[in-house]
C-alpha positions in Angstrom: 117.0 94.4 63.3 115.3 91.6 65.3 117.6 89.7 67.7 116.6 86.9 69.3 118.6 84.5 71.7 118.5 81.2 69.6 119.7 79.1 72.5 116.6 80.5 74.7 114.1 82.3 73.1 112.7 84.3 75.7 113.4 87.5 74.4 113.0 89.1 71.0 115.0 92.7 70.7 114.6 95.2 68.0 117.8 97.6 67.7 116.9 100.9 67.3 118.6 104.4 65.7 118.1 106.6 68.4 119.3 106.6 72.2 116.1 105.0 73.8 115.5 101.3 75.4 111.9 100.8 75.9 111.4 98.1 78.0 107.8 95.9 78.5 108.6 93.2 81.4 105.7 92.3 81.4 103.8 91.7 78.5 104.4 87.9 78.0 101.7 85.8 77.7 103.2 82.2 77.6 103.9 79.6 80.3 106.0 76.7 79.1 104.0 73.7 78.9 105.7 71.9 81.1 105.1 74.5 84.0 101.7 74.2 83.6 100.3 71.4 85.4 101.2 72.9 89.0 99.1 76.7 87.8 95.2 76.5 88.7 92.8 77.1 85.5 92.6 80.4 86.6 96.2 81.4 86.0 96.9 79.8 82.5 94.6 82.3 81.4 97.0 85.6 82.4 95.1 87.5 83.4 97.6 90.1 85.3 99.8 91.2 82.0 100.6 94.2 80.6 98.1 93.8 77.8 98.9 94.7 74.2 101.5 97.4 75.3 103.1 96.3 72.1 100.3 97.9 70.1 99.6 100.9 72.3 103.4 102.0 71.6 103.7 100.6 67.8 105.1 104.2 66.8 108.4 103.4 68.8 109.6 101.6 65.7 109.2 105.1 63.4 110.7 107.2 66.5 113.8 105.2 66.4 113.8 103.0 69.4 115.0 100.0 70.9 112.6 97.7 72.1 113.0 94.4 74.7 110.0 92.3 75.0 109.7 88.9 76.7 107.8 85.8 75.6 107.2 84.1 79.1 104.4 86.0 81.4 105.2 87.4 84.7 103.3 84.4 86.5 106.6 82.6 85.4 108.8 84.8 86.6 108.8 88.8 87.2 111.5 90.5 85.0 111.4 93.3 87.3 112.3 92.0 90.7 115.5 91.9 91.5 116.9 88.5 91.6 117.4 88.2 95.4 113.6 88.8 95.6 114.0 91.0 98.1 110.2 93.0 98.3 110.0 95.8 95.9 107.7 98.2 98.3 108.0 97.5 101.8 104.7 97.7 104.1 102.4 97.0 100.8 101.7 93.9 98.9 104.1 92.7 97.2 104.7 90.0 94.1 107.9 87.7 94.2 110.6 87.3 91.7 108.4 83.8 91.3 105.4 85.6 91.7 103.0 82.6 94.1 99.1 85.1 93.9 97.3 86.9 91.5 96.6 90.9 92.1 93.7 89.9 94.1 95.3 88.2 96.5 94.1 84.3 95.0 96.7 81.6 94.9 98.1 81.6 91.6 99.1 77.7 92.1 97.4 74.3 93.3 98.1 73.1 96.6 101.8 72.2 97.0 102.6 73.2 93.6 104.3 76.8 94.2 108.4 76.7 93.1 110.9 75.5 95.4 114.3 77.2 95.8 115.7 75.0 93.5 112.8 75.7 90.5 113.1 79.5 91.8 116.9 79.3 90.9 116.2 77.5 87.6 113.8 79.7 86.6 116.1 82.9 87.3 118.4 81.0 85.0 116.6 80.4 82.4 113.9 83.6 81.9 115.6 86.7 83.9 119.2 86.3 83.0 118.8 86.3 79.3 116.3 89.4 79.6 118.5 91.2 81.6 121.7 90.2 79.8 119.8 91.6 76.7 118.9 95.0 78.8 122.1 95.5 80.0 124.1 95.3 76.5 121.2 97.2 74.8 121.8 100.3 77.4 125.7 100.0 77.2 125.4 100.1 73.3 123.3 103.4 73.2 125.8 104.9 75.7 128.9 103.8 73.9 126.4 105.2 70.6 125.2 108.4 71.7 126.9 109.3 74.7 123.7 108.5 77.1 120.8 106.4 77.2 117.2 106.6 78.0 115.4 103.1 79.6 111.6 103.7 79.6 110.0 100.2 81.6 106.4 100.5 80.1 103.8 98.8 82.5 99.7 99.1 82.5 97.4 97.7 85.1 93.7 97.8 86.0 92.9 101.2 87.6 91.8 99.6 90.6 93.2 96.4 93.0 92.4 96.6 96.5 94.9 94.0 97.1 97.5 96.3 95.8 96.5 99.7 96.6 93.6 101.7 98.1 91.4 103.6 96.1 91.6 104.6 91.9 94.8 105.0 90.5 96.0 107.8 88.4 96.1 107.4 85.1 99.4 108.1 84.4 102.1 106.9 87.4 105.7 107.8 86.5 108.8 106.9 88.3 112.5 107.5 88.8 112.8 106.4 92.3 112.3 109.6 94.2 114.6 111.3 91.8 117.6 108.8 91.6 117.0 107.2 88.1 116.8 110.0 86.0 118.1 113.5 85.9 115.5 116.3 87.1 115.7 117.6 83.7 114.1 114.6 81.9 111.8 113.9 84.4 110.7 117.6 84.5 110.1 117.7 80.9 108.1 114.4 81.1 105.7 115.8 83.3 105.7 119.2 81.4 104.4 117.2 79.0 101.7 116.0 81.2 101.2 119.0 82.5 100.4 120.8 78.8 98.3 117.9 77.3 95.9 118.2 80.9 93.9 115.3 79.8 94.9 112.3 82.0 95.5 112.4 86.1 99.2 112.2 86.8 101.5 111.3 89.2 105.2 111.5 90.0 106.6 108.6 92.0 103.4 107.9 94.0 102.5 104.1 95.3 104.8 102.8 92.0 108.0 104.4 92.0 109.7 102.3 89.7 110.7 98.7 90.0 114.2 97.0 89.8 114.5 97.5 86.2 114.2 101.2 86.6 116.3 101.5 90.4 119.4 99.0 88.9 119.9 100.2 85.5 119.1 104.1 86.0 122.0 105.4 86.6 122.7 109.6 85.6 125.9 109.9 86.5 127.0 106.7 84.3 124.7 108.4 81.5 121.6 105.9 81.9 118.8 107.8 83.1 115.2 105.3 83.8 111.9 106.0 84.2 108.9 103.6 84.4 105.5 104.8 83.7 103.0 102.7 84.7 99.6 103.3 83.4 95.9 102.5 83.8 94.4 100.1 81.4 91.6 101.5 81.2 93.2 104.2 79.2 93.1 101.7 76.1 91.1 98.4 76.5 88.8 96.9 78.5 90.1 96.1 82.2 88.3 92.7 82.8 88.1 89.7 80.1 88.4 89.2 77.7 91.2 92.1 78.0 90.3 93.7 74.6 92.1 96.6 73.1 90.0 99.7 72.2 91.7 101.2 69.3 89.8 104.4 69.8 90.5 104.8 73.5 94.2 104.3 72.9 94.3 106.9 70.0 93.4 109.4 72.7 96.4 108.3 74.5 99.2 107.3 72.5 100.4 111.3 71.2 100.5 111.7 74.9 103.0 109.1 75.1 104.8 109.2 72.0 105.3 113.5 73.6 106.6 112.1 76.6 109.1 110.4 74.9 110.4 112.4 72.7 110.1 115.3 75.7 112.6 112.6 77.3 115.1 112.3 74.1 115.3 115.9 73.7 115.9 116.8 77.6 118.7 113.9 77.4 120.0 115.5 74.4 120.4 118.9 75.9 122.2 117.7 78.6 124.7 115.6 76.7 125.3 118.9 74.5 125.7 120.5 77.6 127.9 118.4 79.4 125.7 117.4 82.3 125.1 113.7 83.4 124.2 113.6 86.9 121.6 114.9 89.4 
């Protein structure tokens, strides 16, 4: 069932059978046309989404799942900051809630152009509440369905951004916040997952650790355990414009992923059979 706010439609949700949220915050490619005049050239074009996340996990819909996209792109707002924009990882670069610069460092607007605190407050109105109001209701629904809930925030991004991080990334980066967003049992059979398939590079809450949509809404002992994988690009398109999917790159992939998952369901199962919510 698609559900879509009709008031503000910056959010389509399809309501799945099983107990799994998947969650893409960033794979909006739209900026409202009358927020574009203060973006350079540069920005209208996007070029920092998630790209085509949408088709790298099209078997979520015969696994059963939920699914939350947004319509607006991050450059309008980032659904996963937290809304007091405090920084996400502390010592690094970091994006805002209104995010002001591109991945490389490049101002995103022209001179003078960047959101105030009042468009900053507007724009948390308009984009990030409705997203998260859908999140939150999605996750207590599974819960109240199932007994427990699985988020998954699914992310990609070039393999390498010197503004961001030194060096190559893994391909594969999950997180659960050192630990505190999932229970060691789902994670472990995650990466068991990993571990078995031994075709991509891995990496358990390295430089991304999960972002406010996996630190707020995981929560074991309330039976909502997050993880966020975020994952090279490079995986399953091309990593520089025009940003093309490569259908036979990401069918090397995508059983790895659709494992994970299901790794994920049936660790969350076991526990609920067992009793067992928290650490």
């Amino acid at each position: 069932m698609k559900e879509t706010d009709p008031s503000r439609p910056v959010f389509a949700l399809t309501k799945g059978t099983v107990p799994l949220l998947v969650s893409m915050p960033h794979i909006g490619t739209e900026i409202p046309a009358q927020l574009q005049a203060g973006y350079t050239a540069r920005a209208l074009q996007v070029e920092d989404t998630d790209w085509h996340l949408a088709q790298l996990y099209d078997f979520l819909p015969a696994m059963g799942a939920s699914v939350l996209q947004p319509r607006y792109s991050r450059y309008v707002i980032d659904l996963n900051r937290p809304p007091d924009d405090v920084p996400m990882y502390p010592g690094a670069s970091n994006t805002e809630l209104c995010p002001t610069r591109f991945f490389t460092g490049d101002a995103l607007y022209l001179e003078d152009c960047a959101p105030d605190v009042a468009a900053r407050a507007q724009r948390r109105s308009d984009y990030w509440q409705p997203y998260h109001g859908a999140l939150s209701r999605e996750l207590q629904r599974l819960v109240h369905v199932h007994g427990y809930a699985l988020l998954w925030d699914a992310h990609s991004i070039r393999s390498a951004i010197p503004w961001l991080f030194d060096g190559t990334l893994p391909a594969l980066n999950i997180g659960t916040a050192n630990g505190e967003s999932a229970h060691a049992a789902i994670t472990q059979a995650v990466m068991d997952v990993c571990l078995a398939a031994g075709k991509f590079g891995h990496v358990l809450n390295g430089r991304f650790k999960g972002g406010y949509i996996t630190r707020h809404y995981g929560r074991p002992a309330d039976h909502v355990h997050a993880l966020q994988l975020e994952m090279c690009q490079n995986l399953y398109m091309q990593e520089e414009a025009p940003f093309a999917y490569d259908a036979a790159l990401a069918a090397q992939v995508q059983p790895q992923l659709c494992g994970m998952l299901q790794a994920a369901l049936n660790a969350g199962a076991a526990l609920v059979a067992g009793g067992k919510y928290g650490h």
